[in-house]
C-alpha positions, 0 to 999 in steps of 0.5 A, spaced: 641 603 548 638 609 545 635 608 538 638 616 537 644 613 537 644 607 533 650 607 527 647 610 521 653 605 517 653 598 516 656 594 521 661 588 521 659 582 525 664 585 530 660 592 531 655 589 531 657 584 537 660 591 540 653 594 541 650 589 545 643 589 545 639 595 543 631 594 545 627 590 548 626 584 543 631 582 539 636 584 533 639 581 527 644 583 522 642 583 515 648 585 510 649 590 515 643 593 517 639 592 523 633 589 523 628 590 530 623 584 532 618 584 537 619 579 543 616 572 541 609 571 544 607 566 550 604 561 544 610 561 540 615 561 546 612 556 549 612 551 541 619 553 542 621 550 549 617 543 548 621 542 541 627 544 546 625 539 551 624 534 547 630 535 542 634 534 549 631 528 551 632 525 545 640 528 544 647 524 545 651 528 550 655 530 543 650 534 542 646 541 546 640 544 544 640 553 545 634 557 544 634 564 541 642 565 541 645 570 534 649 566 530 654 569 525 653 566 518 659 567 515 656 570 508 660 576 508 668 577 509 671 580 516 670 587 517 665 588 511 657 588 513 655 582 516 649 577 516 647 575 524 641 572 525 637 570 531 633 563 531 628 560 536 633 554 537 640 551 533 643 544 535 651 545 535 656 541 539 659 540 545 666 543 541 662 549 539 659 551 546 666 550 549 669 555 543 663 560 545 666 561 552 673 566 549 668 567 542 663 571 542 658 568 537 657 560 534 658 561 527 654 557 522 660 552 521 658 550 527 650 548 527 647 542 525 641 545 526 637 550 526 630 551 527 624 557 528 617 557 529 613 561 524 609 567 525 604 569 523 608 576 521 614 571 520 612 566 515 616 569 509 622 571 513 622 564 515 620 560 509 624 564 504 630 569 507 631 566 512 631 559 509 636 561 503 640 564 508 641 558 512 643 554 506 647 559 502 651 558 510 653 551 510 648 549 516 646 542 514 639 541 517 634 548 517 626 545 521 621 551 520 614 549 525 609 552 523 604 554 529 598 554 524 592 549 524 594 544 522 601 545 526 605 541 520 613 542 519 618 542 514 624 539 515 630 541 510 636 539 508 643 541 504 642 538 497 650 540 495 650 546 491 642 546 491 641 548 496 636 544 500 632 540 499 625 540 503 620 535 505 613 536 504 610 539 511 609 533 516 602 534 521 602 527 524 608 523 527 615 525 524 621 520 524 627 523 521 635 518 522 638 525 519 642 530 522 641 524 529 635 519 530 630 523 532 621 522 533 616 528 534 609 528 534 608 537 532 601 538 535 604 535 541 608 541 543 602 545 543 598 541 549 
């Protein structure tokens, strides 16, 4: 799509479904407005595919790990300016997948988990928009990687009407029973 031609208004869930994808990179909605990302880097892509195979090795059939998909977060009511955003991995299930074939976004009602790898440019993003967004969603469980040295990660979870509750940031070998069991050492993803 030519940028010229973008909406000047704000945009629904719907509407901004119907624009399809508008730049290289990628877009998410936030109240309304787009916001442009450049595509992620080999670094960055790479951390996110080696936590995706070892999210899948672990997982129950019951279970799917997606990369980069937009989801609706379900903040703002049909038809007013929308909330989508784009993580760099979500775990849903089986169900919403099969949904996802008539329908054409996941909603966060949907997601167990999300995940994203921090930049160096998205860290603020991730560790204080993104993370109230995700929790004021509903997704149970919100993981943030972060690439730095030391490569640490922090593990959220829903605490009722707190929000969440975060772990302090894990740099060794990280063992969790919740959302599913599941062992992970995060400075092996970078190998």
């Amino acid at each position: 799509m030519d940028t010229r031609t973008l909406p000047r208004q704000l945009l629904s869930i719907k509407e901004y479904l119907a624009l399809g994808e508008v730049e290289p990179g990628f877009t998410e909605l936030v109240e309304g407005r787009l916001v442009f990302s450049p595509s992620p880097g080999a670094w960055h892509n790479h951390a996110t595919y080696a936590l995706a195979f070892q999210l899948h090795e672990q997982l129950s059939d019951d279970f799917y790990v997606v990369p980069r998909v937009d989801i609706d977060l379900g903040l703002a009511p049909d038809g007013a300016p929308g909330f989508s955003r784009c993580p760099d991995l979500l775990v849903t299930t089986s169900g919403a997948i099969a949904r996802t074939r008539e329908e054409d976004i996941l909603r966060a009602e949907d997601l167990v988990l999300v995940v994203e790898v921090a930049a160096p440019d998205s860290k603020r993003t991730d560790y204080v928009t993104k993370h109230q967004e995700y929790a004021d969603a509903g997704i149970p469980f919100y993981w943030i990687l972060d690439l730095d040295d030391p490569v640490s990660l922090v593990t959220c979870r829903q605490d009722g009407k707190l929000g969440y509750q975060n772990s302090p940031a894990v740099t060794g070998k990280f063992r969790a029973a919740e959302p599913f069991p599941f062992e992970l050492d995060p400075t092996a993803l970078l190998r």
